[in-house]
Jmol script that loads the backbone (N, CA, C; Angstrom):
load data "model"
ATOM      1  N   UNK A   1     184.850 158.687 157.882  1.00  0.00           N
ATOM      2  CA  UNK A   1     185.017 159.383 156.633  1.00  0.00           C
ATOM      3  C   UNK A   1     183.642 159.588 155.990  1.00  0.00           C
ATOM      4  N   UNK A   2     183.081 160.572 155.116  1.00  0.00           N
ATOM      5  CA  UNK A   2     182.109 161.154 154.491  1.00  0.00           C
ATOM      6  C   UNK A   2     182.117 160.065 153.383  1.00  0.00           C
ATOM      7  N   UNK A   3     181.398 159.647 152.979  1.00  0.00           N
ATOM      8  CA  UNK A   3     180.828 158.888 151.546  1.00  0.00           C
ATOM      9  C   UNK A   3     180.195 160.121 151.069  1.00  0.00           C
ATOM     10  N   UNK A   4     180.489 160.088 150.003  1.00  0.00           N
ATOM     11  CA  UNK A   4     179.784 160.334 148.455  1.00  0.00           C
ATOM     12  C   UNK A   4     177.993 160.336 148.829  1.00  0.00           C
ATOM     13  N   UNK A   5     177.425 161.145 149.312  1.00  0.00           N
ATOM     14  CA  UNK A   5     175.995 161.172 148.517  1.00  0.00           C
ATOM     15  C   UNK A   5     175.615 162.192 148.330  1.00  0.00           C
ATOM     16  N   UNK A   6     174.398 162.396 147.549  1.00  0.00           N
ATOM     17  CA  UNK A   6     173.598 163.172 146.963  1.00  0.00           C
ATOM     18  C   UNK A   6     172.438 163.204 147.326  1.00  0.00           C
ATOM     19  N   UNK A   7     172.143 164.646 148.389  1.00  0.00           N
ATOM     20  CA  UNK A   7     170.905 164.398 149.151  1.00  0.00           C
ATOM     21  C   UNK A   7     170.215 165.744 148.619  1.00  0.00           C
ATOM     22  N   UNK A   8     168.776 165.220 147.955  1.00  0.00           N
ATOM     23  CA  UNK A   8     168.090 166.646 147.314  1.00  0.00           C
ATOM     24  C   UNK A   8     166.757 166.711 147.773  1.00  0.00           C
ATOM     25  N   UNK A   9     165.996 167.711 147.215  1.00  0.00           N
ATOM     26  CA  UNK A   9     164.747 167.621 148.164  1.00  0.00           C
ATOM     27  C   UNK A   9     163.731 167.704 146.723  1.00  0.00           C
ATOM     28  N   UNK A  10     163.264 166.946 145.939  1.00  0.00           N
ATOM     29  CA  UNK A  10     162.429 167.110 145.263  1.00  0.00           C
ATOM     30  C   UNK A  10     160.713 166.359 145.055  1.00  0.00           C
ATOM     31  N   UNK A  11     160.011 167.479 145.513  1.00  0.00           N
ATOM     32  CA  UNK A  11     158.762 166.708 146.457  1.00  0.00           C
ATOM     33  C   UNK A  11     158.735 165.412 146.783  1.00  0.00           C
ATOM     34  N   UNK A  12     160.073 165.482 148.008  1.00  0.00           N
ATOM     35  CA  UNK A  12     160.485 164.288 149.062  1.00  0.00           C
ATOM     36  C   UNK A  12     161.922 164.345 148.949  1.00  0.00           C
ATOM     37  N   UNK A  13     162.537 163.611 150.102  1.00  0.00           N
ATOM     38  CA  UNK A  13     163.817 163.724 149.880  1.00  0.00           C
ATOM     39  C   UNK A  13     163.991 162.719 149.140  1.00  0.00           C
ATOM     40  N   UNK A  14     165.240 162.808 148.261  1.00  0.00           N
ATOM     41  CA  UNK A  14     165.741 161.871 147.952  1.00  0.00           C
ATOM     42  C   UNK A  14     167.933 161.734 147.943  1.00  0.00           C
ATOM     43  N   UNK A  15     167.796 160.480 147.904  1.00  0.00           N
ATOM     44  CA  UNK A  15     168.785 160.305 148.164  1.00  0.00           C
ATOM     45  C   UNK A  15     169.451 159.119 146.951  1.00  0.00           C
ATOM     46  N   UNK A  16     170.622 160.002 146.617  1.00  0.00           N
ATOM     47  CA  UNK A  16     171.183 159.095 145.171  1.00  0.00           C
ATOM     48  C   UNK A  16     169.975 159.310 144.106  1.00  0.00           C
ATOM     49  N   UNK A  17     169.520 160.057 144.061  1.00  0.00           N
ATOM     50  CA  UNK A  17     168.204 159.870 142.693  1.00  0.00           C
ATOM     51  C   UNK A  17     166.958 159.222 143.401  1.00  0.00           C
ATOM     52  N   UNK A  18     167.007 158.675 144.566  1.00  0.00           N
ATOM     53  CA  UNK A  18     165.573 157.384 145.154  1.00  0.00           C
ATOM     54  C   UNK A  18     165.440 158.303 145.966  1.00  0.00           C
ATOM     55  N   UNK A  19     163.753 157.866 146.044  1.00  0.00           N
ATOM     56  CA  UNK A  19     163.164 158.385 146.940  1.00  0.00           C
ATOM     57  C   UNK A  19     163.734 157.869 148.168  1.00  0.00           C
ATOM     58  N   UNK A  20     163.431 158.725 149.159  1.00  0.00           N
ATOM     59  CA  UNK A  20     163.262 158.085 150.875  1.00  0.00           C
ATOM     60  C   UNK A  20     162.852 159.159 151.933  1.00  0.00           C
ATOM     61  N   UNK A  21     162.900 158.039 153.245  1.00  0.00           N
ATOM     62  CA  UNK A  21     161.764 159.163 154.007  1.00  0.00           C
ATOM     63  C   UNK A  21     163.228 159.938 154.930  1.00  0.00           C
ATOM     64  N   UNK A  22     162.662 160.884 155.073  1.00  0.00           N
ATOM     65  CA  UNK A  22     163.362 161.508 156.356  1.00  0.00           C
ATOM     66  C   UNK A  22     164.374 160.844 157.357  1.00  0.00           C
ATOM     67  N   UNK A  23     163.755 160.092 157.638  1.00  0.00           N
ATOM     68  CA  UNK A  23     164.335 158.600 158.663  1.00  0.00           C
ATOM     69  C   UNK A  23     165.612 158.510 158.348  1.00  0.00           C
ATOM     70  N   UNK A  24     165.581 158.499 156.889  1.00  0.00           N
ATOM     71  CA  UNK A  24     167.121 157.535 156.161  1.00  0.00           C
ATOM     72  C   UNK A  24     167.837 158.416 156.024  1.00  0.00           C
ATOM     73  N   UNK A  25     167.999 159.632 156.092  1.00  0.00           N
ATOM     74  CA  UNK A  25     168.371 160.371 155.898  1.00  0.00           C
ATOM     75  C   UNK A  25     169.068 161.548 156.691  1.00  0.00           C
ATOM     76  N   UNK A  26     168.599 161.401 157.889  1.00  0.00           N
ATOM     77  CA  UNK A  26     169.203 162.574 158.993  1.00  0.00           C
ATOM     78  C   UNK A  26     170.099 161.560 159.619  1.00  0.00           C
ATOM     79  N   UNK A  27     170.459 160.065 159.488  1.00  0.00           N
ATOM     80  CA  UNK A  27     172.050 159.826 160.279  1.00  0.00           C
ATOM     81  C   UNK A  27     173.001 160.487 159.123  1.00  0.00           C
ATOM     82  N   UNK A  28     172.764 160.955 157.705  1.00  0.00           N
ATOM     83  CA  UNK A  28     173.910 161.363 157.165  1.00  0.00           C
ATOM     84  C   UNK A  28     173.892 162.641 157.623  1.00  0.00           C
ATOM     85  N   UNK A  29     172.567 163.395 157.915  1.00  0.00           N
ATOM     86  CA  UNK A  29     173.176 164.959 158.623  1.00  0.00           C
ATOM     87  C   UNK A  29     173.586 164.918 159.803  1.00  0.00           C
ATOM     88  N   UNK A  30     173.686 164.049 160.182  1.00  0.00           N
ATOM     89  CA  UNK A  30     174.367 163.714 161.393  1.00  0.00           C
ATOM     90  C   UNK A  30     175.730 163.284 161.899  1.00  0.00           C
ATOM     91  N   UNK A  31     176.196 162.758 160.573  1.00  0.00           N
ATOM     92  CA  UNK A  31     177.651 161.980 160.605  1.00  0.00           C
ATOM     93  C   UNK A  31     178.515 163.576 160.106  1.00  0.00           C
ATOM     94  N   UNK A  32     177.717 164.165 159.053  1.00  0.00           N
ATOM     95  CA  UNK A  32     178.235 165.410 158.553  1.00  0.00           C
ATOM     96  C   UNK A  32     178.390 166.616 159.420  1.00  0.00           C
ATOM     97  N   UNK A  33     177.587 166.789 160.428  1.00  0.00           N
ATOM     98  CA  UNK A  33     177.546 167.851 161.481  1.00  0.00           C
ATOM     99  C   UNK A  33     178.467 167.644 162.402  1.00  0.00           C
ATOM    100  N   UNK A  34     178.738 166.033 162.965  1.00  0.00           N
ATOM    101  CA  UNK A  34     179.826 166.154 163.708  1.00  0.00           C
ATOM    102  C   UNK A  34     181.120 166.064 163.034  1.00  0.00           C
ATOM    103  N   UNK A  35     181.327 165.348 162.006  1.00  0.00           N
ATOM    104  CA  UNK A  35     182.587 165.935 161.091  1.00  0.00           C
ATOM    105  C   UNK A  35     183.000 166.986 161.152  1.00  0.00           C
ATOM    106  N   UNK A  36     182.139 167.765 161.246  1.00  0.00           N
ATOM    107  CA  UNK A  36     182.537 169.564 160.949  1.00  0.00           C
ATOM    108  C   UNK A  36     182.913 170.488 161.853  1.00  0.00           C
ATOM    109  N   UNK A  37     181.828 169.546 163.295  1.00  0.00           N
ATOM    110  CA  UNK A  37     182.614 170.168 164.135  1.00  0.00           C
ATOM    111  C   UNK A  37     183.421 169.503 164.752  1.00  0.00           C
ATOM    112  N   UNK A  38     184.228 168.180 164.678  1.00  0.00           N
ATOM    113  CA  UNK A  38     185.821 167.656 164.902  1.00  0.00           C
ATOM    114  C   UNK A  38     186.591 168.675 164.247  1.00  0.00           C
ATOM    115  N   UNK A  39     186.096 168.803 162.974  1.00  0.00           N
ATOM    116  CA  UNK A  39     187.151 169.487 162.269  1.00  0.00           C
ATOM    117  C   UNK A  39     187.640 170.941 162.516  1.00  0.00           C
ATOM    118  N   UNK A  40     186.320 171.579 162.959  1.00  0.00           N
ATOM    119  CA  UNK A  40     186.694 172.972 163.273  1.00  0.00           C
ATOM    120  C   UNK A  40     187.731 172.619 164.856  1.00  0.00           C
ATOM    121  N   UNK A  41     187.101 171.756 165.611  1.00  0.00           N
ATOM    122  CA  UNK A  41     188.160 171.264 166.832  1.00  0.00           C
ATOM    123  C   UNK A  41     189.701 171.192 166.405  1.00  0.00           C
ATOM    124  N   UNK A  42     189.783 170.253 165.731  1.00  0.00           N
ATOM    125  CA  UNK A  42     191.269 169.901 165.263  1.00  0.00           C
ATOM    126  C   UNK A  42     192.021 171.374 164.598  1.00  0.00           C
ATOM    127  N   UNK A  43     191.143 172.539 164.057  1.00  0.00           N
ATOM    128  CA  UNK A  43     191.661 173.820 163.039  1.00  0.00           C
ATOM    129  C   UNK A  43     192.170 174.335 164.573  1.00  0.00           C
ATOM    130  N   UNK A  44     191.169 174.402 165.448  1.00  0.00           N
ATOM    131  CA  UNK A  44     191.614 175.517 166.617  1.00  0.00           C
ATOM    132  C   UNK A  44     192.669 174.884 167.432  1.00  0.00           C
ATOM    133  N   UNK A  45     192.794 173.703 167.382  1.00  0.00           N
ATOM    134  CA  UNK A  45     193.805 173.476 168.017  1.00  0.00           C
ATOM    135  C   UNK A  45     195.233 173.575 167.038  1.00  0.00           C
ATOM    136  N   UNK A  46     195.236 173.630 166.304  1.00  0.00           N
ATOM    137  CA  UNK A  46     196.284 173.777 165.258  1.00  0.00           C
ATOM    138  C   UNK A  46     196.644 175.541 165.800  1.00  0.00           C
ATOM    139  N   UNK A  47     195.839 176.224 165.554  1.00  0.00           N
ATOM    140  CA  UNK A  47     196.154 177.812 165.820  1.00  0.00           C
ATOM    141  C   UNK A  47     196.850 177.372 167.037  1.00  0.00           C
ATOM    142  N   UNK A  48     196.136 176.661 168.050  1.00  0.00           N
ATOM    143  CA  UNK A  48     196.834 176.956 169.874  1.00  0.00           C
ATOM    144  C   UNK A  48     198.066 176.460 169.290  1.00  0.00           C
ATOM    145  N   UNK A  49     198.621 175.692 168.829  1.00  0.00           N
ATOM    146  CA  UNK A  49     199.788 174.948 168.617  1.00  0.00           C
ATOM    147  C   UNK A  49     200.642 175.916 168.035  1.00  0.00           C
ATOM    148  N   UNK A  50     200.240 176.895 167.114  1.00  0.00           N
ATOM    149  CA  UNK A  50     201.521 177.973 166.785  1.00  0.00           C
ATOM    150  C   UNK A  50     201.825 178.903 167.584  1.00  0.00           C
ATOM    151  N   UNK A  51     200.891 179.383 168.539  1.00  0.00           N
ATOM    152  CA  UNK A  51     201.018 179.692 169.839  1.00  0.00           C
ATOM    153  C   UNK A  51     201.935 179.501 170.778  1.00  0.00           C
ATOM    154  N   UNK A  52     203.099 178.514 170.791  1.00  0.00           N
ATOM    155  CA  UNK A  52     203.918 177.529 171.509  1.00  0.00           C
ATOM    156  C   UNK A  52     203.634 177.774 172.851  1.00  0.00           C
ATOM    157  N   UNK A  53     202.171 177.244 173.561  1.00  0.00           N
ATOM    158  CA  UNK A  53     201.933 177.476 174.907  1.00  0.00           C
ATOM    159  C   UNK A  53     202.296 176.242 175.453  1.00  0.00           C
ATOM    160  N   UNK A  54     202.700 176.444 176.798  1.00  0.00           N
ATOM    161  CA  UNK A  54     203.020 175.333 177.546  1.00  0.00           C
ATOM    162  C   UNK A  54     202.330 173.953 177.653  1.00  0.00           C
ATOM    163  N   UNK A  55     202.257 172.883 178.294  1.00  0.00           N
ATOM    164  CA  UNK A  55     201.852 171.651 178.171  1.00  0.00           C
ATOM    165  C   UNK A  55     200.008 172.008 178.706  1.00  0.00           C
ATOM    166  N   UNK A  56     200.545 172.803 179.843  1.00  0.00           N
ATOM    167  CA  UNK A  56     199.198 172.973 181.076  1.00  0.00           C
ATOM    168  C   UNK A  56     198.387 173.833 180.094  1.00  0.00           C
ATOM    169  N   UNK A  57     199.009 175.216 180.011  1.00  0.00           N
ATOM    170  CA  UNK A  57     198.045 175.886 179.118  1.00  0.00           C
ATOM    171  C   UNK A  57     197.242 175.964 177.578  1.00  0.00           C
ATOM    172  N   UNK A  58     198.235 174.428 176.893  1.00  0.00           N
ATOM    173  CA  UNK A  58     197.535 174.067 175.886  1.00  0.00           C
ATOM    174  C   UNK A  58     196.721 173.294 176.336  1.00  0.00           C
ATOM    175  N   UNK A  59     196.782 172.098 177.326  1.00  0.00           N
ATOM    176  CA  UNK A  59     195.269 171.428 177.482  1.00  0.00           C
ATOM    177  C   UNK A  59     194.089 172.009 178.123  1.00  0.00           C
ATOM    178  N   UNK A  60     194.311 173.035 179.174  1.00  0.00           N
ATOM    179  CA  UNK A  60     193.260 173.803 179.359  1.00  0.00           C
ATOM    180  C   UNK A  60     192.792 174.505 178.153  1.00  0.00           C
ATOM    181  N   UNK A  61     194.019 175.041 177.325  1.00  0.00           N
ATOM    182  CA  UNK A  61     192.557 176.043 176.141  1.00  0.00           C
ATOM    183  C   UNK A  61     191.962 174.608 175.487  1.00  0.00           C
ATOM    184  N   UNK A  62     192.627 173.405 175.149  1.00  0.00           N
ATOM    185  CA  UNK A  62     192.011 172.226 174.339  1.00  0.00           C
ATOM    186  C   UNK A  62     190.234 172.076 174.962  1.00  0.00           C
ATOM    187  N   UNK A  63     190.371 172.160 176.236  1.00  0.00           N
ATOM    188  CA  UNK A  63     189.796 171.849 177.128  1.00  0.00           C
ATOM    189  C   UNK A  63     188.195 172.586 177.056  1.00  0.00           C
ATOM    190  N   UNK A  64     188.472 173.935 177.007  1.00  0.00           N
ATOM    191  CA  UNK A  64     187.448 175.023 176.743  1.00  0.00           C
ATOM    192  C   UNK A  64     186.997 175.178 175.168  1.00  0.00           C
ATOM    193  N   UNK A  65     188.253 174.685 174.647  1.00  0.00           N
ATOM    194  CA  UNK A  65     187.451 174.429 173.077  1.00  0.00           C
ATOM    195  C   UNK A  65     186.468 174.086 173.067  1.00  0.00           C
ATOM    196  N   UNK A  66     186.516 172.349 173.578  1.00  0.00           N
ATOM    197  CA  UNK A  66     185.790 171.311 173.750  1.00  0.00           C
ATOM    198  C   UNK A  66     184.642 171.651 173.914  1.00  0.00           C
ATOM    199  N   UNK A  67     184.616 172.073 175.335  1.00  0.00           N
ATOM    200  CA  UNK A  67     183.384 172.756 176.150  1.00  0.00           C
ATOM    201  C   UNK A  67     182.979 173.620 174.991  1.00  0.00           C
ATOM    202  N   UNK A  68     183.527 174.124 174.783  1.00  0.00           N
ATOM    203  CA  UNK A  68     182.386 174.998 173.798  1.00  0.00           C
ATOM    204  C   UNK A  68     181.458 174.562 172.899  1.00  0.00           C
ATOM    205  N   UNK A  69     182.366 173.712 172.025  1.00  0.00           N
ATOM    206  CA  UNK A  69     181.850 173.071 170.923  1.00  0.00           C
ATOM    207  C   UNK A  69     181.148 171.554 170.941  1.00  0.00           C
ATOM    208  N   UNK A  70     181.248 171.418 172.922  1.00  0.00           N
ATOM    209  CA  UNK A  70     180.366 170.468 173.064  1.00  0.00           C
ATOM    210  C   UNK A  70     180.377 169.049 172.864  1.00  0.00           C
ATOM    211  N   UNK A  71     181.720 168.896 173.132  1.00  0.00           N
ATOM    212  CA  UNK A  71     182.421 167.685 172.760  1.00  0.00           C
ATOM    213  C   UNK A  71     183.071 167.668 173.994  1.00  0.00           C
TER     214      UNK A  71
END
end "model"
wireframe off; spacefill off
backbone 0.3
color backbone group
């Protein structure tokens, strides 16, 4: 799950109002980037699902999602 922060850039990043370096800061663009793309995963599979495709042909498109999005 995403926590609550506040990441700004004012000559330096800071984070919550405090300073910090770079370092501390890109595992949250990191936790956030793959969030987003689970999530776009989980949206497209929702579309295949109204689709009512068979067992085989929903895990193959699941499948190429994946691949795409690199997961």
């Amino acid at each position: 799950m995403i926590t609550e922060t506040r990441i700004t850039w004012r000559n330096g990043f800071r984070l919550n109002n405090r300073p910090v370096m770079a370092a501390d800061i890109r595992p949250i663009f990191e936790e956030r980037r793959t969030a987003a793309i689970w999530e776009h995963y989980e949206q497209l599979k929702a579309e295949l699902r109204a689709e009512n495709l068979d067992a085989d042909a929903y895990q193959a498109a699941c499948l190429r999602i994946a691949d795409a999005l690199g997961i």
